[in-house]
VOGU-3710 file (C-alpha; in Angstrom, 3 decimals, decimal comma):
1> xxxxxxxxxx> -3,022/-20,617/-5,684  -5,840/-20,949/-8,074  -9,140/-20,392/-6,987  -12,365/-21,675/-8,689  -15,554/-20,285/-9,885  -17,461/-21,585/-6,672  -14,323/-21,284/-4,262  -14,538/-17,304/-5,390  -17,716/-17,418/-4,970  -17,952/-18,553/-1,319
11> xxxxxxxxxx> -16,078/-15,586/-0,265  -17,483/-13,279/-2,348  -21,330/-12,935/-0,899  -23,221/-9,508/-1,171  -22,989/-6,483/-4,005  -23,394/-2,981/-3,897  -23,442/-0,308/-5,760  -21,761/-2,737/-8,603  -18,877/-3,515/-6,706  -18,735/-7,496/-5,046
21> xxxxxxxxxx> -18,703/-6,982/-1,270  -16,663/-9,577/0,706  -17,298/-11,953/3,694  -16,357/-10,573/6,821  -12,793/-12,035/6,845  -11,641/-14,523/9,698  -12,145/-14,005/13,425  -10,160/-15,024/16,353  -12,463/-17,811/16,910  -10,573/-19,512/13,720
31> xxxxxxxxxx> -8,133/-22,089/15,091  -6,283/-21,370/11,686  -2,207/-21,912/12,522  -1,136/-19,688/9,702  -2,535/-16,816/7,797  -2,816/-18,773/4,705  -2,895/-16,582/1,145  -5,049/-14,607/0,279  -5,344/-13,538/4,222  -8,540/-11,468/2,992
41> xxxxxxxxxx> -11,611/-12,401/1,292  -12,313/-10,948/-1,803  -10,698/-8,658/-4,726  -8,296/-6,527/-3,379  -4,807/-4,784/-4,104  -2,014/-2,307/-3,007  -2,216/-2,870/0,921  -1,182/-0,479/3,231  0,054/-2,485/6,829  0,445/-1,029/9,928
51> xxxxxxxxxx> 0,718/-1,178/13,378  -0,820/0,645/15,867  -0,548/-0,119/19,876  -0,678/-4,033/19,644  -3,168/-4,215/16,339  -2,272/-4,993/12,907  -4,293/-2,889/10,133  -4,263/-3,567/6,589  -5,906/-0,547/4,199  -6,220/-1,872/0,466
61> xxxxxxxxxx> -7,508/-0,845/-2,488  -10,759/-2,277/-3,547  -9,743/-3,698/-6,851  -12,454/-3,159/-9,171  -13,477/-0,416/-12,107  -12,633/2,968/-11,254  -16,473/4,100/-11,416  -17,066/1,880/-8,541  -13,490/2,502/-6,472  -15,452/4,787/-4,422
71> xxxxxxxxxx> -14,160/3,274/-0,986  -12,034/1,832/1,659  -12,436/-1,322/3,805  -9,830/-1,714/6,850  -8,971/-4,900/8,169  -7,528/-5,416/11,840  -5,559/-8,247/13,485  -3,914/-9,289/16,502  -1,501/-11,787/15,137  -1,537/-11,663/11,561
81> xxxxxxxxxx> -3,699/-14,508/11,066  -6,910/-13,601/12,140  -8,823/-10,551/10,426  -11,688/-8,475/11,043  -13,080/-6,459/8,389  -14,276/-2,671/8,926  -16,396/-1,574/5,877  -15,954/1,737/4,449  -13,783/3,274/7,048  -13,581/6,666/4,251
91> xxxxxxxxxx> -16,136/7,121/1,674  -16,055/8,831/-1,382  -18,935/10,739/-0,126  -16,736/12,608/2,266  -14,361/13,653/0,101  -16,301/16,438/-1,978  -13,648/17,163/-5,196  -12,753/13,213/-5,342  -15,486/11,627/-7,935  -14,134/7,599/-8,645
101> xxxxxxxxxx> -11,078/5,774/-8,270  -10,213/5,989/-4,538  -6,742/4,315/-4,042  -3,502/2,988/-2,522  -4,229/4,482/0,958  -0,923/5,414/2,870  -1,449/5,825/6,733  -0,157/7,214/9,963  -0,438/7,854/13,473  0,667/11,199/14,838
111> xxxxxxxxxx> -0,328/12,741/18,054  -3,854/10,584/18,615  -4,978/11,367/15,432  -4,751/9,159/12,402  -4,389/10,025/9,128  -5,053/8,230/5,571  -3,638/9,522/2,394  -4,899/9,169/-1,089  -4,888/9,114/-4,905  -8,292/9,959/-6,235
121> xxxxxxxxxx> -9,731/10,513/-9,656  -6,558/9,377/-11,822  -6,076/12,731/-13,002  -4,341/12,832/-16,684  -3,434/16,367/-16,839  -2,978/19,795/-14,761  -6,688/20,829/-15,901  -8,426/17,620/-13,865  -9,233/18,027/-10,680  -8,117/14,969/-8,515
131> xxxxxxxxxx> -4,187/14,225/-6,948  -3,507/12,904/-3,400  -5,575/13,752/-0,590  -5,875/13,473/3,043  -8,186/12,153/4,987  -8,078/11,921/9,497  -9,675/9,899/12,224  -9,919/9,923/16,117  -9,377/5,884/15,395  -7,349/3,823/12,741
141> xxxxxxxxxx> -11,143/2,359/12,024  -12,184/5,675/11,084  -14,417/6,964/9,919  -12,034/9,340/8,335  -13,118/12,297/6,361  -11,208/15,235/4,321  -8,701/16,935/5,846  -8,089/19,647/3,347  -11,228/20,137/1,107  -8,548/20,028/-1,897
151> xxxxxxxxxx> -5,645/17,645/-3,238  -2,873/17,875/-0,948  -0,724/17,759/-4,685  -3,439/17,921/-7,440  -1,043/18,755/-10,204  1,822/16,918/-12,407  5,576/18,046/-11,294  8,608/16,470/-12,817  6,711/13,801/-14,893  5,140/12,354/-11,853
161> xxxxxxxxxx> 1,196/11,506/-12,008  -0,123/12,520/-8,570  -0,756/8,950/-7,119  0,678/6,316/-5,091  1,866/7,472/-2,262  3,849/6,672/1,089  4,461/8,539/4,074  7,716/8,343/5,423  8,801/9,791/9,101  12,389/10,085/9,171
171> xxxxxxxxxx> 14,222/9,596/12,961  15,056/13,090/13,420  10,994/13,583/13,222  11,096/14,839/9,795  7,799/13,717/7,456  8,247/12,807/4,013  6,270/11,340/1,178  7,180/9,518/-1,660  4,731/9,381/-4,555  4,462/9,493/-8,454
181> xxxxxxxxxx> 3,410/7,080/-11,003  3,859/7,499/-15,136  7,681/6,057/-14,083  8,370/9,133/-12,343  8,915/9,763/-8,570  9,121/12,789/-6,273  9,604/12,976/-2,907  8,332/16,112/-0,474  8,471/17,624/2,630  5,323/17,334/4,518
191> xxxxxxxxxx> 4,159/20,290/6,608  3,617/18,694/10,199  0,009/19,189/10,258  -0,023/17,366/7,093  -1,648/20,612/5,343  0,872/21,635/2,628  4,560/20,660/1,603  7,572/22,565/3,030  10,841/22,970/0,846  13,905/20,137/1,341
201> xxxxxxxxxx> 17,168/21,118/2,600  18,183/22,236/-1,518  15,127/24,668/-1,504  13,120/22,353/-3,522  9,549/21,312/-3,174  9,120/18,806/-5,465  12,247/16,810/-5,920  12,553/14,066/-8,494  14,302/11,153/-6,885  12,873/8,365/-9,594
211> xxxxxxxxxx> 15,674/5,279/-9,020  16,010/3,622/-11,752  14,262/3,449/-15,466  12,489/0,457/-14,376  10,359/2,579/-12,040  6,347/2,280/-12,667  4,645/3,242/-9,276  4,185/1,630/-5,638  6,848/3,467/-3,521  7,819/2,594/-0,395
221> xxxxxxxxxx> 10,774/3,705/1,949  12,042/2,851/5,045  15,566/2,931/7,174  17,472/0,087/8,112  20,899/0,203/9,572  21,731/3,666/9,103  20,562/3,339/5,395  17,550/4,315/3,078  15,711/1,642/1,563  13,522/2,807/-1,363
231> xxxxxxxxxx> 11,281/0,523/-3,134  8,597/0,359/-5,947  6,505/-1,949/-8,446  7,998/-2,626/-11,697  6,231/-4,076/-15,100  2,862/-3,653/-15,750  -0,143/-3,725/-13,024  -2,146/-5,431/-15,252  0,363/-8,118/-16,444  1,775/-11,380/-14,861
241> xxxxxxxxxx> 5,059/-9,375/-14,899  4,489/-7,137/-12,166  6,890/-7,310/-9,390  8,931/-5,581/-6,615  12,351/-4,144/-6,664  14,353/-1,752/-4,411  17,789/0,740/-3,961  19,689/2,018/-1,688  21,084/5,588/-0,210  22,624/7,296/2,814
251> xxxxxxxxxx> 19,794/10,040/2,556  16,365/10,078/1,722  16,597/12,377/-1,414  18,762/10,005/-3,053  20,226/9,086/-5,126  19,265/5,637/-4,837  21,254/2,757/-6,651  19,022/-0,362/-7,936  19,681/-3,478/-6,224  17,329/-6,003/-8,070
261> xxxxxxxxxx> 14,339/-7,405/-7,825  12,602/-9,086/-4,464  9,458/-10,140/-5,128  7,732/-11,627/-8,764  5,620/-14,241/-10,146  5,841/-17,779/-9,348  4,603/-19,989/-11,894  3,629/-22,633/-9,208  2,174/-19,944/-6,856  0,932/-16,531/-8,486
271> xxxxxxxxxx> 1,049/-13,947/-11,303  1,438/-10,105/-10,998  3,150/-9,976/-7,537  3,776/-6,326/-6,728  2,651/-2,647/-4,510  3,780/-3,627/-1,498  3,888/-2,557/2,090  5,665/-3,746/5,115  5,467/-4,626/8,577  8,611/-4,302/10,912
281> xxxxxxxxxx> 8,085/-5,883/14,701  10,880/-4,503/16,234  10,918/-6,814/19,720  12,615/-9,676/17,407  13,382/-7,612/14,344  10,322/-9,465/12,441  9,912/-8,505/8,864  6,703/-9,193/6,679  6,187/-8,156/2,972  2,295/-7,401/2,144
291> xxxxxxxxxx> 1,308/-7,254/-1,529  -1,286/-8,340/-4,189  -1,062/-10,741/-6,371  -3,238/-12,570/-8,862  -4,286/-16,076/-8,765  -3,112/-18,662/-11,493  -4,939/-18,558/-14,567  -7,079/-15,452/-13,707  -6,282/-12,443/-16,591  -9,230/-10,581/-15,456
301> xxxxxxxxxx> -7,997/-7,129/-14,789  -9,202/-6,437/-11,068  -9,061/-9,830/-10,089  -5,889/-9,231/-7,819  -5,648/-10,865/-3,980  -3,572/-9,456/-0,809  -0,916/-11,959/0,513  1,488/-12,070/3,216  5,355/-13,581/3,405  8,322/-13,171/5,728
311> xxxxxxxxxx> 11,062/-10,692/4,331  14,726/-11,231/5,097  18,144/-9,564/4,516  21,412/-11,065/4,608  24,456/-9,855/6,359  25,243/-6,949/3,820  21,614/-5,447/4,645  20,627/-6,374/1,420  17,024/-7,881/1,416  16,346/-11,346/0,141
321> xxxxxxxxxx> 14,490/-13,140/-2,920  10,686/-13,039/-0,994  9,438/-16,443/-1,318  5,605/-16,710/-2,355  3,850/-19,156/-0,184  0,048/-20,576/-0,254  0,328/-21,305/3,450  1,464/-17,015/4,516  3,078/-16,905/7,902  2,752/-17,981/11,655
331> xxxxx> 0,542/-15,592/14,192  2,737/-13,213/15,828  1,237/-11,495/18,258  2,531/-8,322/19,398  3,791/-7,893/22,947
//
């Protein structure tokens, strides 16, 4: 969908600090029947979705400069179609080693408290100070504010730049996370305070479990039917060939074989389709792909949107060509 100068500029309103501040995004006094894409006002890229009791939450980046990434917005709904925006729900301010470039939150519920994870500072090399932090909450509005005082990994292993990340809890309780950009990817063990990373079952810490040479960034993993589904952005995050592609394994170390490709630009739709998240509503076995994606004719860097489609798999488990719609999906409210 292409968006004009004065259609952008309806739903972008106020700025601060530099960075364009959105319009609160829709409430449930909309009669809206679908989401529709973009589902949230403004510039903003690699959404985090999740549910929590009967709420939907969506954490994105705010897609701007890196000088001004100093923040996170939440957005909450109760049936995918209506939004509510909560401003700043962590601030660079209460995070005291992170300095600019706040991104790709990860988050998760465990016993009442929630926590968000981070890449901050887009460290280049071992002697920068920035990685992935953590950040909790009494609420999944926040506010949230530093867990550690330090990078939970502030350093380079196998290849992998310190970014990126998921948080993965396994069925047998187990919490993992999958992270890594500069086309390398690690998984860990997470300590079950979230404070530190314990060693995998091969006495490793940091265990390179990149899938395939396509790999940029984005990870994602989740278990279907016995089976690990890893997945990740390929192309560049910058380019109209971004896009979404996954693998497979019996175990969540790998290895992984590539599939293909699920999600990339549509020429009648949108450019630069990738870093995904996903929402699973078990009562009907509901799948949902959330991603960014950037509107026709746009090149501008930063200018990148959040959109919502149904995800499918077939019979063999194996997940479906994601269509890219303008009209996003039904409300679905959760029971």
């Amino acid at each position: 969908m292409t968006l004009s100068k004065k259609a952008m500029a309806a739903v972008l309103a106020a700025t601060i600090g530099g960075w364009v501040l959105p319009t609160p995004a829709q409430t449930p006094a909309t009669t809206a029947k679908t989401s529709g894409n973009p589902i949230l006002p403004g510039w903003y890229a690699d959404p985090e979705a999740a549910v929590f009791g009967k709420t939907y939450w969506i954490y994105p980046t705010r897609s701007t400069v890196y000088a001004q990434q100093v923040g996170f917005d939440a957005f909450s709904s109760p049936d995918l179609v209506h939004w509510t925006r909560h401003p700043d729900v962590l601030s660079i301010a209460a995070v005291s080693w992170a300095r600019q470039a706040l991104w790709a939150p990860s988050v998760v519920e465990k016993d009442g408290k929630y926590y968000l994870f981070f890449a901050a500072n887009d460290i280049q090399s071992d002697d920068e100070v920035g990685g992935i932090g953590v950040a909790v909450a009494d609420r999944p509005e926040g506010p949230y504010h530093d867990l550690l005082g330090k990078p939970l990994v502030g350093a380079f292993h196998n290849g992998a730049q310190p970014i990126d990340q998921f948080v993965f809890k396994d069925d047998d309780g187990t919490w993992y996370m999958i992270y890594g950009g500069w086309r390398h990817a690690n998984i860990v063990r997470l300590k079950d305070d979230f404070t530190g990373v314990l060693p995998l079952a091969d006495g490793t810490l940091f265990k390179e479990i990149t899938p395939a040479p396509e790999y940029v960034e984005g990870s994602l993993m989740f278990k279907r039917g016995g089976h690990y589904y890893y997945m990740w952005s390929e192309g560049g995050w910058g380019g109209p060939d971004y896009s979404v592609a996954y693998a497979i394994a019996d175990v969540p170390t790998g290895p992984f074989k590539r599939i293909g490709k699920i999600l990339q630009q549509d020429p009648k739709v949108a450019t630069s389709a990738g870093h995904h998240s996903l929402i699973h509503v078990a009562d009907d076995d509901s799948w949902y792909i959330v991603y960014h994606r950037r509107p026709l004719g746009d090149t501008a860097r930063d200018h990148r949107v959040v959109a919502i489609d149904r995800m499918s798999f077939d019979a063999q488990g194996h997940i479906l060509p994601v269509k890219m719609t303008t009209e996003g999906v039904a409300a679905h409210p959760l029971r």
